[in-house]
C-alpha atoms as a printed R data frame, in Angstrom:
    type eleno elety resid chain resno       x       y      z
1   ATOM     1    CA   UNK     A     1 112.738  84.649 74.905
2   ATOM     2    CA   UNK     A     2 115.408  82.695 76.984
3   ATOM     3    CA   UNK     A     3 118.757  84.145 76.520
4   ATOM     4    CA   UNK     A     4 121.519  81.685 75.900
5   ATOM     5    CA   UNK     A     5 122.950  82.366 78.687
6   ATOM     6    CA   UNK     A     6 120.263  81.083 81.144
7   ATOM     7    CA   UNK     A     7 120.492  77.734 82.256
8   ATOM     8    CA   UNK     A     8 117.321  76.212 80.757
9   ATOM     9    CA   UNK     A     9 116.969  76.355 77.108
10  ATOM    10    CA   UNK     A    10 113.505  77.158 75.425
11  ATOM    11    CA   UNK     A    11 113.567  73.713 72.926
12  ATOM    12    CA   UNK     A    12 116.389  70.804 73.978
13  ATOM    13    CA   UNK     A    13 116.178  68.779 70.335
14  ATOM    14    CA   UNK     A    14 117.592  65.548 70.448
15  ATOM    15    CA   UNK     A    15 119.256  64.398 67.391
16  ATOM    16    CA   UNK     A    16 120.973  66.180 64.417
17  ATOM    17    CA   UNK     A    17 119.901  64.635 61.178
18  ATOM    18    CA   UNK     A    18 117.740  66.833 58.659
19  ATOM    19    CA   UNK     A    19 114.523  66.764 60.952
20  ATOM    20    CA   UNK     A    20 116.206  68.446 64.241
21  ATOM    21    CA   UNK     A    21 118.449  70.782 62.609
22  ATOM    22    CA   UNK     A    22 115.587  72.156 60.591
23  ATOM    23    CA   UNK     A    23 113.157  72.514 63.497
24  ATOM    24    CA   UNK     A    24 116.832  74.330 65.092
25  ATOM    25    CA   UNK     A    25 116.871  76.519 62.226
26  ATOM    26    CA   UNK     A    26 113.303  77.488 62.657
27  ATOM    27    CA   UNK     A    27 113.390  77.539 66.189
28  ATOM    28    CA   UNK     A    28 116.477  80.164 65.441
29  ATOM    29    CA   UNK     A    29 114.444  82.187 63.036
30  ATOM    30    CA   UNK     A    30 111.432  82.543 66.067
31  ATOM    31    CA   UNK     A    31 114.762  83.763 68.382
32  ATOM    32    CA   UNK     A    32 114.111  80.723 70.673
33  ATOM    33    CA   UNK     A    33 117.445  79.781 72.540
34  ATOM    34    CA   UNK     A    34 117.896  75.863 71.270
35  ATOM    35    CA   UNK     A    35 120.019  72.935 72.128
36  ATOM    36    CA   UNK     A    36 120.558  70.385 69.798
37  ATOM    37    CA   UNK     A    37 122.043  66.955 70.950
38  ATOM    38    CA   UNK     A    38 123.581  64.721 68.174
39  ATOM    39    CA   UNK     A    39 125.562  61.247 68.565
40  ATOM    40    CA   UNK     A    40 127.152  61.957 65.107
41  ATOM    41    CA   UNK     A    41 125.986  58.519 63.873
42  ATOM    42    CA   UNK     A    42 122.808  59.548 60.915
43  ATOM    43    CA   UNK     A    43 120.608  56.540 59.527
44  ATOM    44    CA   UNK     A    44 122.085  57.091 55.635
45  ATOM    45    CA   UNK     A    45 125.628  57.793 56.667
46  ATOM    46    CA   UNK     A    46 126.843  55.161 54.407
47  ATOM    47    CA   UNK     A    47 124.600  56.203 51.375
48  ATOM    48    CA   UNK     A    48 126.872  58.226 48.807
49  ATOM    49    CA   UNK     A    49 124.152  60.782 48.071
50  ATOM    50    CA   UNK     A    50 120.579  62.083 49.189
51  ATOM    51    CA   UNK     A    51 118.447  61.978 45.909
52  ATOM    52    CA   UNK     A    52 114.574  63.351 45.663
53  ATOM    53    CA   UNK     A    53 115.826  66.875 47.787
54  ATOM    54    CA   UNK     A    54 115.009  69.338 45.262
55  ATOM    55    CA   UNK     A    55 117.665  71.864 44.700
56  ATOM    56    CA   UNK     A    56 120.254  69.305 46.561
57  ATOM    57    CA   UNK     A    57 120.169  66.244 44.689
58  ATOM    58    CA   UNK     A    58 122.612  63.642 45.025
59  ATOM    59    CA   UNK     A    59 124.658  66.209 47.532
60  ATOM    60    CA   UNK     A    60 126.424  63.784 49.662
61  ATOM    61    CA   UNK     A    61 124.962  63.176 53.586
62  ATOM    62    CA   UNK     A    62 128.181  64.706 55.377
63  ATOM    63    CA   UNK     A    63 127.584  67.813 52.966
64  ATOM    64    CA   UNK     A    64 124.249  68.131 53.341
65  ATOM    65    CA   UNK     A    65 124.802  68.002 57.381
66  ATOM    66    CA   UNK     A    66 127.685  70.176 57.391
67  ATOM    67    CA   UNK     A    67 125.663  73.088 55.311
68  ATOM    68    CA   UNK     A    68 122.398  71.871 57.828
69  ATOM    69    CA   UNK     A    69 124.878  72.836 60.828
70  ATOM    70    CA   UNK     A    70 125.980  76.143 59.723
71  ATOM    71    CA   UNK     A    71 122.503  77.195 58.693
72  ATOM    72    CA   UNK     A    72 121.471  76.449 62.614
73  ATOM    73    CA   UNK     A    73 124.389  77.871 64.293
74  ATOM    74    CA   UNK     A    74 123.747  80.693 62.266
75  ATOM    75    CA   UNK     A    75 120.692  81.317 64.118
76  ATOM    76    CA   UNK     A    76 122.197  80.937 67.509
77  ATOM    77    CA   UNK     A    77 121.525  77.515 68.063
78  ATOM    78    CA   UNK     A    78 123.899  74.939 70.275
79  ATOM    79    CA   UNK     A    79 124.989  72.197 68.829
80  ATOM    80    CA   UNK     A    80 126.217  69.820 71.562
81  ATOM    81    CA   UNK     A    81 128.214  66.416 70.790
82  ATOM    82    CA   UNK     A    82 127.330  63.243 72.735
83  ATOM    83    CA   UNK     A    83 124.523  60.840 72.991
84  ATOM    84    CA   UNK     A    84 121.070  61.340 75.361
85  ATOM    85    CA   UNK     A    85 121.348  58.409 77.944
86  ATOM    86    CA   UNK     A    86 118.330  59.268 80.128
87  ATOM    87    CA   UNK     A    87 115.464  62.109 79.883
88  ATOM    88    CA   UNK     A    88 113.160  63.424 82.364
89  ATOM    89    CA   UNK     A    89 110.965  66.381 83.566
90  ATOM    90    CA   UNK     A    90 107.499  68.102 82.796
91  ATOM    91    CA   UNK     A    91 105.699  70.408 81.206
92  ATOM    92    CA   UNK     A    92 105.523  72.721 84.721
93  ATOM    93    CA   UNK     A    93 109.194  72.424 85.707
94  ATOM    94    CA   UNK     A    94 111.065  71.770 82.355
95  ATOM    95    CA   UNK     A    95 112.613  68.714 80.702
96  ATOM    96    CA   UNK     A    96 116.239  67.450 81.576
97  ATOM    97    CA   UNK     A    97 118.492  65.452 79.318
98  ATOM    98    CA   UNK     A    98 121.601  63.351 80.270
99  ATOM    99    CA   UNK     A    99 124.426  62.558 78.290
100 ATOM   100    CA   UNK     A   100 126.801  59.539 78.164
101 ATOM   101    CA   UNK     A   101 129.582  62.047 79.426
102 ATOM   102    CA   UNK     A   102 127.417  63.023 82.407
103 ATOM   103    CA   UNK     A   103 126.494  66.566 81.071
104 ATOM   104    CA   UNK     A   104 123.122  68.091 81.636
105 ATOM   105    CA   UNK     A   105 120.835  70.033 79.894
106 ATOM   106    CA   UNK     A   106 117.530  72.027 80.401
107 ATOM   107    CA   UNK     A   107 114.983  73.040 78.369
108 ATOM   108    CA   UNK     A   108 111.156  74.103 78.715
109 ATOM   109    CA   UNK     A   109 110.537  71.653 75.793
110 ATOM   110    CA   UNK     A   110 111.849  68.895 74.053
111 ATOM   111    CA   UNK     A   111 111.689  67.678 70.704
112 ATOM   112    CA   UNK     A   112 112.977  63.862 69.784
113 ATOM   113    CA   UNK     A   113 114.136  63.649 65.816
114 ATOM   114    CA   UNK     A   114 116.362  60.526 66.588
115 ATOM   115    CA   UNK     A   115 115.433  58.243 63.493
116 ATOM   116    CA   UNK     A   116 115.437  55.040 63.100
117 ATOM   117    CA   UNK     A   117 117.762  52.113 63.375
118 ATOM   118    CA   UNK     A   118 117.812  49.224 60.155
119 ATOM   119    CA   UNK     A   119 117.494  45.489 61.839
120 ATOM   120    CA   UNK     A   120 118.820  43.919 58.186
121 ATOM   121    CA   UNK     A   121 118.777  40.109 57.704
122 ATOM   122    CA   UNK     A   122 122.054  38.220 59.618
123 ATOM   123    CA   UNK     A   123 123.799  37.210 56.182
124 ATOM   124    CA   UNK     A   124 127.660  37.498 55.942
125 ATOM   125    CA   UNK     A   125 128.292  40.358 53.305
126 ATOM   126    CA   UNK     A   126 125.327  42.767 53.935
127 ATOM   127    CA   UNK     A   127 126.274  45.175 56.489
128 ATOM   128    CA   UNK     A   128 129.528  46.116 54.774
129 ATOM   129    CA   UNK     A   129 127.459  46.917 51.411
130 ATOM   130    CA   UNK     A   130 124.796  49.016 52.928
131 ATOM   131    CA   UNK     A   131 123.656  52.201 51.023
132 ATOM   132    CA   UNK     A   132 125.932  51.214 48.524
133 ATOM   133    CA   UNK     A   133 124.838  48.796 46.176
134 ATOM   134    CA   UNK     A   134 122.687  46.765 49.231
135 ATOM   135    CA   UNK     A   135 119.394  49.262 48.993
136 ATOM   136    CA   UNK     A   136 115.913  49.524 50.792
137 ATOM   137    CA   UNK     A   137 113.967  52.156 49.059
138 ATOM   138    CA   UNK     A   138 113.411  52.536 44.877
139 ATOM   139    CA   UNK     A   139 112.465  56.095 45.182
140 ATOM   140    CA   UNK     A   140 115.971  56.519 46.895
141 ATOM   141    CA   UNK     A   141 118.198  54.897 45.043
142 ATOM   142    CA   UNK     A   142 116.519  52.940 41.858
143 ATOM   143    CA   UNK     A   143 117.857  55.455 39.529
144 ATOM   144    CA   UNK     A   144 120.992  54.860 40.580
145 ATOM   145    CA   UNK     A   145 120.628  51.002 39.385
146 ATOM   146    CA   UNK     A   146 118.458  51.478 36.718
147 ATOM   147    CA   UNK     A   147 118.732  48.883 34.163
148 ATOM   148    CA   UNK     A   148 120.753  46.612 35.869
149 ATOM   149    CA   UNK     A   149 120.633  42.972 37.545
150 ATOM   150    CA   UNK     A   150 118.551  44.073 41.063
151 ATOM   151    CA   UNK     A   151 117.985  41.147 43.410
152 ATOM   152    CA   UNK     A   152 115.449  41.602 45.694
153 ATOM   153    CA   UNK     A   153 116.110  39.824 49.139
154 ATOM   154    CA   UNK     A   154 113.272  38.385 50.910
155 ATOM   155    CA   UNK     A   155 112.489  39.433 54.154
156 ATOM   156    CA   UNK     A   156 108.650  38.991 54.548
157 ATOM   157    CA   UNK     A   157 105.482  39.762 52.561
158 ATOM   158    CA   UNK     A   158 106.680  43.125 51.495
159 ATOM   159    CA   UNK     A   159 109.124  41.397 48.923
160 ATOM   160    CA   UNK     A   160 106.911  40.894 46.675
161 ATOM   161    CA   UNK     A   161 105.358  44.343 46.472
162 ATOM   162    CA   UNK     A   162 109.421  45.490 46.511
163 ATOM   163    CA   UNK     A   163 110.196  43.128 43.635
164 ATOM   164    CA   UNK     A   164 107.193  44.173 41.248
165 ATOM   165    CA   UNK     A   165 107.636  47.852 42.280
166 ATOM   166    CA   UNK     A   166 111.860  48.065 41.470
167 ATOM   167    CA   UNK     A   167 110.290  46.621 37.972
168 ATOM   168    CA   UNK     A   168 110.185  50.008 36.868
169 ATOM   169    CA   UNK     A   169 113.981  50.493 37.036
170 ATOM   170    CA   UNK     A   170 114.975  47.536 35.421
171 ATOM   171    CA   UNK     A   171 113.963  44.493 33.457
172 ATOM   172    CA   UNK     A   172 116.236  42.405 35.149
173 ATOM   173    CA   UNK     A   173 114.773  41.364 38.475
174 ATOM   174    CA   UNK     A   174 115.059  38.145 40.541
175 ATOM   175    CA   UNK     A   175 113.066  37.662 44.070
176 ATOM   176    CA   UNK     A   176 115.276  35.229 46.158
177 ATOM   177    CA   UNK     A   177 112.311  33.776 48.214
178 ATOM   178    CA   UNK     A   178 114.840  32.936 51.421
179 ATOM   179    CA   UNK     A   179 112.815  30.399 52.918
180 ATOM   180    CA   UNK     A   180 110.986  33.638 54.374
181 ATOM   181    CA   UNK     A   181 108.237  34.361 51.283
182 ATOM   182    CA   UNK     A   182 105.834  32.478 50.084
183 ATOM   183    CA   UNK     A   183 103.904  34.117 47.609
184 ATOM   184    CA   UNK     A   184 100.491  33.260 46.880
185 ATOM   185    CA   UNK     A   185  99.065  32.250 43.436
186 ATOM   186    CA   UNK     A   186  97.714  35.707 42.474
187 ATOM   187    CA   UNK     A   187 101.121  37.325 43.581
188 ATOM   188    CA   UNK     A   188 103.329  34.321 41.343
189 ATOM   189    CA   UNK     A   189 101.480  35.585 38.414
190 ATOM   190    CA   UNK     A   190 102.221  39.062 38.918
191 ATOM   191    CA   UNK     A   191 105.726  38.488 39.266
192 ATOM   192    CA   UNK     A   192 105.599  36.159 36.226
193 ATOM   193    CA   UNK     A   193 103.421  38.818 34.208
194 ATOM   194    CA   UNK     A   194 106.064  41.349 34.980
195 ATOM   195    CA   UNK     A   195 109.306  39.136 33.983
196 ATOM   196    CA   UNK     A   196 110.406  38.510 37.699
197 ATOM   197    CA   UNK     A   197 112.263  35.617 38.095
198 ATOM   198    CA   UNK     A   198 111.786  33.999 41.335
199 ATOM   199    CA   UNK     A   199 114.525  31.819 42.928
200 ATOM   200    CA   UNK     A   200 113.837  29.269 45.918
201 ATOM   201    CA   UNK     A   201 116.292  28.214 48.337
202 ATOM   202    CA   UNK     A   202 118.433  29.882 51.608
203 ATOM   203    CA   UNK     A   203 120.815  32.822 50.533
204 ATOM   204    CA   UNK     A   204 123.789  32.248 52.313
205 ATOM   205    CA   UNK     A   205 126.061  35.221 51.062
206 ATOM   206    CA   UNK     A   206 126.786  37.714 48.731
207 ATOM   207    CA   UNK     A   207 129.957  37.511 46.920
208 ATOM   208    CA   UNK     A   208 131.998  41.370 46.266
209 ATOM   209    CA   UNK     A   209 134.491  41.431 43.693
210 ATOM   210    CA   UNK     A   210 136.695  44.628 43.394
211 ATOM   211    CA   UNK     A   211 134.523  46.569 46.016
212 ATOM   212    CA   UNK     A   212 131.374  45.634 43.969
213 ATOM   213    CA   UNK     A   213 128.610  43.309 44.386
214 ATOM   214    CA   UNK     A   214 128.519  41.300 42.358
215 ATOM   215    CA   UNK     A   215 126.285  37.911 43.281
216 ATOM   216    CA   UNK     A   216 124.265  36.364 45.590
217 ATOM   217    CA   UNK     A   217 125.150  33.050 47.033
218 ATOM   218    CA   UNK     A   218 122.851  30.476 47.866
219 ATOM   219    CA   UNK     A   219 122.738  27.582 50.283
220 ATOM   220    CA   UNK     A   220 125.007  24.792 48.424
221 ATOM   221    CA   UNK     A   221 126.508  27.060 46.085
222 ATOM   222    CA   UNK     A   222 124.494  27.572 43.677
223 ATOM   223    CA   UNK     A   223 125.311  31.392 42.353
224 ATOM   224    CA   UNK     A   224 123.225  34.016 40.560
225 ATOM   225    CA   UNK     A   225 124.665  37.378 39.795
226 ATOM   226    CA   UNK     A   226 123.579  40.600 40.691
227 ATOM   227    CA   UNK     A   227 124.415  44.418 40.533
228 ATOM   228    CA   UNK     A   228 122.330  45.122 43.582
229 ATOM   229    CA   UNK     A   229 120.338  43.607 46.561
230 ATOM   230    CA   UNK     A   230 117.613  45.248 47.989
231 ATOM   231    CA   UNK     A   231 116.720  44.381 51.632
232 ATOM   232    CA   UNK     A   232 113.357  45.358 53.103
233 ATOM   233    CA   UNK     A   233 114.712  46.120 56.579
234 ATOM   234    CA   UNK     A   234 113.049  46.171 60.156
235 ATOM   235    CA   UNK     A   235 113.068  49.214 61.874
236 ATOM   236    CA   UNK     A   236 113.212  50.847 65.529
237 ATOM   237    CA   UNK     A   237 112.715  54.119 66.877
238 ATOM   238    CA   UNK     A   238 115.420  55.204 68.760
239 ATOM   239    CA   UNK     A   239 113.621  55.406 71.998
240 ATOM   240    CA   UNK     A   240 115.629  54.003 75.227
241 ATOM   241    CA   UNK     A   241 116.935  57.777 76.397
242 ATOM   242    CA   UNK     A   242 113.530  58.533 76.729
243 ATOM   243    CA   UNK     A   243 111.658  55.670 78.889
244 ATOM   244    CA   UNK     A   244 111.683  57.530 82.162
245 ATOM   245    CA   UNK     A   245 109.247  60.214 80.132
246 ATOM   246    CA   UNK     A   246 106.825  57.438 79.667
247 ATOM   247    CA   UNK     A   247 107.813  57.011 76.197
248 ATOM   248    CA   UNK     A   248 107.709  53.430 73.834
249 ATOM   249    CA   UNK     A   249 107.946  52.767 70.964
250 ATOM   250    CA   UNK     A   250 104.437  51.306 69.466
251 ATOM   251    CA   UNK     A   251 104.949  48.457 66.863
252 ATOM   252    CA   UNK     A   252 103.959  50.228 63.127
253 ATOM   253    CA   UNK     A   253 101.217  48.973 61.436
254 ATOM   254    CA   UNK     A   254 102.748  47.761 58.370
255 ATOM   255    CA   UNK     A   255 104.623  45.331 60.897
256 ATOM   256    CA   UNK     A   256 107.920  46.519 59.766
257 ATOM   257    CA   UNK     A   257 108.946  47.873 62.908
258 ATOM   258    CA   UNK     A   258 108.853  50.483 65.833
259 ATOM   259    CA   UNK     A   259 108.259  54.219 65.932
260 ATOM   260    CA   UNK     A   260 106.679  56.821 68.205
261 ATOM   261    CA   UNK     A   261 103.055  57.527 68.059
262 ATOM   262    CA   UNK     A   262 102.128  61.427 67.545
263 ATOM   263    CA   UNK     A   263  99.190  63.134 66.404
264 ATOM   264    CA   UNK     A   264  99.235  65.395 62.891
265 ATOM   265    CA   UNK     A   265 101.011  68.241 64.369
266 ATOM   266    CA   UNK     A   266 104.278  66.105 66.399
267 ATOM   267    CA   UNK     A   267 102.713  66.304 69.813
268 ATOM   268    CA   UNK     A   268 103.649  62.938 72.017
269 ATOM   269    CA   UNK     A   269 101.720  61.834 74.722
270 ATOM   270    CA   UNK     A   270 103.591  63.207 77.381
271 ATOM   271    CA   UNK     A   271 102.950  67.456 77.079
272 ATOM   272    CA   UNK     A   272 105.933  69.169 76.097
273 ATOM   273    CA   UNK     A   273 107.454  66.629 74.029
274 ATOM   274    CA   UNK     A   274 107.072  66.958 70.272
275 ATOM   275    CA   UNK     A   275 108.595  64.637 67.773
276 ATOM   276    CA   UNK     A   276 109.276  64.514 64.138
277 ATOM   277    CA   UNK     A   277 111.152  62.668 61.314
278 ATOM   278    CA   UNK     A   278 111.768  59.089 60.837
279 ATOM   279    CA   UNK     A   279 111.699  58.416 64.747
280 ATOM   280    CA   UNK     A   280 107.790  59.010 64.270
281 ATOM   281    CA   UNK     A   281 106.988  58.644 60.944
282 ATOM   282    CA   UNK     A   282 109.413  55.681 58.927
283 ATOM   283    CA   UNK     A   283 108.089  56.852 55.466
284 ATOM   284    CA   UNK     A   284 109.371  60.222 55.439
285 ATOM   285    CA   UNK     A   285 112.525  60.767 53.116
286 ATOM   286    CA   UNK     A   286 115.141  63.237 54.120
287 ATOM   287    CA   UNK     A   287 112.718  66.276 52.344
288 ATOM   288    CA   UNK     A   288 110.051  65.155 53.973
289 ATOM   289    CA   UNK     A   289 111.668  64.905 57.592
290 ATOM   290    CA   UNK     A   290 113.215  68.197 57.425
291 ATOM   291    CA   UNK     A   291 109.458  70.005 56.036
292 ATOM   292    CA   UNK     A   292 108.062  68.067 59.050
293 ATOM   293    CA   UNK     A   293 109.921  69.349 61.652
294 ATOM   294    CA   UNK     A   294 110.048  72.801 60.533
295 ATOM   295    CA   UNK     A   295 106.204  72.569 60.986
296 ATOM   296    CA   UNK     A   296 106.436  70.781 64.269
297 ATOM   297    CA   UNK     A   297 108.850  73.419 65.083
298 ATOM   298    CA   UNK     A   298 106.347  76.594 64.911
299 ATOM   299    CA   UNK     A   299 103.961  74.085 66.804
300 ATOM   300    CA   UNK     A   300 106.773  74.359 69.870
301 ATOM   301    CA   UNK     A   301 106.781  78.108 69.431
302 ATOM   302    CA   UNK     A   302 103.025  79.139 69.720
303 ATOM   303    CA   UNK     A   303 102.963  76.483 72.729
304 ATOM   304    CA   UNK     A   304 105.708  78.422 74.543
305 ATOM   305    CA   UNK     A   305 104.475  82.028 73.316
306 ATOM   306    CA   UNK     A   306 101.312  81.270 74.316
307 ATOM   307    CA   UNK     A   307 102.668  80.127 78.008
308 ATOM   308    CA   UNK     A   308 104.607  83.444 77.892
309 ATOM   309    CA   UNK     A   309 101.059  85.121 77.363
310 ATOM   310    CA   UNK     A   310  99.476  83.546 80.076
311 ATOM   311    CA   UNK     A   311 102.676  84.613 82.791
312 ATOM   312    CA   UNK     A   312 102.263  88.010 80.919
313 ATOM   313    CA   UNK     A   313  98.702  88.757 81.476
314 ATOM   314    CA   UNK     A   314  98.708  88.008 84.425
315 ATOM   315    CA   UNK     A   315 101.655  89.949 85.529
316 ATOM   316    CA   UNK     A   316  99.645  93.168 83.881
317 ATOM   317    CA   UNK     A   317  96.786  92.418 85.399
318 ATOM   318    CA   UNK     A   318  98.422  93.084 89.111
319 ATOM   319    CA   UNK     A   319  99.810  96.368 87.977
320 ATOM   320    CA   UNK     A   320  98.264  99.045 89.715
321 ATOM   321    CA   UNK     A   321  97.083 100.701 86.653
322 ATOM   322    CA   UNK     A   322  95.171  97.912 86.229
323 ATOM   323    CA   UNK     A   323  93.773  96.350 89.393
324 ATOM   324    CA   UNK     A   324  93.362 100.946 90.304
325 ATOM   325    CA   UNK     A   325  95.596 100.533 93.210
């Protein structure tokens, strides 16, 4: 084990959210010095609770990170304030980070849990309503709005599926086409089938009333009101700290974005670099990014005990008792 005193960690994790401060706890728990790096900025800041956690539902984000934090420091680990501007190393001599102050950090692995970023459509009104009552994901906040007026903005082909699958939460659903979907015949008579109403034209804004949404404004006036909008978003993996590792983003399948390619267990392509969470795999609630980590995590630990076994044995096997010297 590397004491905290040396100056080259055993894991450098880069970002804070639920997926690197679990893989800190575990990393903790394994007595593995570790140095996590967070910008202070998490992907659901604005949302006013994490829901599907089980045992800390609807606990708001700042709580949830603030208990996260305690439970890692707990176990020794560093957390450090400021933002990774540049990466570099290997596997054989160790991986360096940079931060925006200038700092410097080592570690004999690295771990990126940096999420995502949401690309959401340029109209006036959206930003400021985000993970509020402006939503992406049913399973994260459709309770919440259940059985009210839900607008679903479209964004691309995954409207529809969004707009038939937020019919469970409420009867009261309207797809605002955009000028961006155009739904084939099968799909029109699924949303008809299911009591979607489908609206043509440009949105132009949403209109908020008394800090509350309360319609959606479309090109000419026109006005239809809503409780809610939900926005299928683009996404992209926080990546740019880490392009002198060799590291890019790969565009997703689903062609809704970015994120870092790993196989099952978190490994990157470059050896010694693990990653986990959103940053890697975009489907992964908060439960999910944290339970992924903390796997990822013992991953990083057999790698480095088994490097420790290697120096080990073949320290032993110069003794004299050994070699009969």
């Amino acid at each position: 084990m590397t004491s905290h005193k040396d100056s080259i960690y055993d894991v450098l994790i880069v970002g804070g959210g639920a997926a690197g401060l679990s893989a800190a706890l575990m990393l903790g728990r394994t007595r593995r010095s570790v140095a996590v790096v967070d910008s202070g900025e998490p992907r659901n800041a604005p949302a006013h609770g994490v829901h599907g956690f089980l045992s800390r539902d609807g606990i708001s984000p700042a709580e949830l990170l603030a208990a996260s934090r305690d439970q890692a420091r707990h176990y020794g680990a560093n957390l450090v304030q400021g933002s990774v501007v540049a990466a570099g190393g290997t596997l054989q001599e160790g991986f360096e980070v940079t931060l925006d102050d200038g700092r410097r950090l080592r570690g004999r692995r690295l771990l990126i849990t940096t999420g995502l970023v949401d690309e959401l459509p340029d109209i006036p009104g959206l930003r400021e309503r985000w993970g509020r009552d402006v939503l992406h994901c049913p399973f994260c906040h459709g309770w919440e709005v259940r059985d009210q007026a839900i607008g679903i903005l479209g964004t691309g082909p995954w409207s529809v599926h969004q707009s038939l699958l937020f019919r469970q939460w409420s009867s009261n659903i309207t797809l605002f086409l955009n000028g961006t979907v155009v739904p084939v015949e099968s799909e029109l008579e699924q949303l008809a089938a299911r009591g979607v109403k489908v609206v043509h034209g440009a949105v132009e804004t949403v209109r908020v009333q008394d800090d509350a949404l309360k319609a959606v404004v479309l090109a000419g006036g026109p006005e239809v009101a809503v409780d809610a909008v939900v926005v299928g978003t683009r996404v992209h993996a926080r990546l740019d700290a880490f392009a002198g590792l060799g590291l890019a983003p790969s565009p997703h399948p689903m062609g809704i974005g970015d994120y870092l390619e790993t196989d099952a267990e978190g490994a990157t392509s470059v050896p010694g670099v693990w990653a986990a969470g959103n940053v890697t795999d975009m489907r992964a609630q908060v439960l999910a990014s944290a339970a992924a980590a903390s796997w990822t995590a013992v991953i990083i630990n057999n790698s480095l005990m088994a490097e420790e076994l290697e120096r080990d044995l073949a320290a032993y096997r110069k003794t004299p008792a050994v070699t009969g010297a």
